[in-house]
C-alpha positions, 0 to 999 in steps of 0.5 A: 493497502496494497500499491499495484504497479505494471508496465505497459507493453504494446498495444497494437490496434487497441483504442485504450478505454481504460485499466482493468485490475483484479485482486485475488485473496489466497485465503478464500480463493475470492477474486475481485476488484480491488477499490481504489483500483477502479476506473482507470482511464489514464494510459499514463497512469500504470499504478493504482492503490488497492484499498479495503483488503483484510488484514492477515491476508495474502493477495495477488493481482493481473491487470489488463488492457480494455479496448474501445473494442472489446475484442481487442482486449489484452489477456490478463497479465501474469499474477503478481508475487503474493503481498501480504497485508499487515494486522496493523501496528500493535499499540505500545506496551510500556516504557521501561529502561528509561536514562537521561544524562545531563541530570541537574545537580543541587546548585546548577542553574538551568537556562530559564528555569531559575536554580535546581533544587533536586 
């Protein structure tokens, strides 16, 4: 995933209709509508989370401004910095250096267990 943020700027005569994100993937020159950055339609809302990106990937975004009329649409903001998305997080390989102190001598009561008898 990648979280999108922007700042509004003035919108003039726009009557707002709704938020328009786009991603761009640098790996293969795509562009496209990143899910969860779709039908944006609250002015107050300046942020949307981009899911379903490929792991491994760099992606920049622009947003724009849509209007009621179209011709008063704004241009596509400048891109973001590149976000990497992560391959994920690797599973564990072991444990190993394992310590404990406090150990247990022959004799020693332990709370609610009755004696040690190591």
């Amino acid at each position: 995933v990648a979280h999108v943020t922007w700042s509004l700027q003035a919108v003039n005569d726009c009557a707002f209709a709704a938020y328009s994100v786009l991603g761009h993937d640098k790996t293969t020159g795509v562009s496209f509508v990143p899910e969860g950055c779709t039908h944006l339609m609250d002015f107050a809302e300046t942020s949307c989370t981009a899911t379903e990106l490929s792991p491994g990937r760099q992606y920049t975004f622009t947003v724009s401004v849509l209007c009621a009329n179209p011709e008063c649409n704004s241009a596509s903001s400048t891109q973001s910095p590149s976000t990497y998305v992560g391959i994920g997080c690797p599973a564990p390989t072991g444990i190993s250096d394992v310590a404990a102190s406090g150990a247990c001598q022959e004799g020693d009561m332990v709370p609610d267990q009755g004696v040690c008898t190591t």
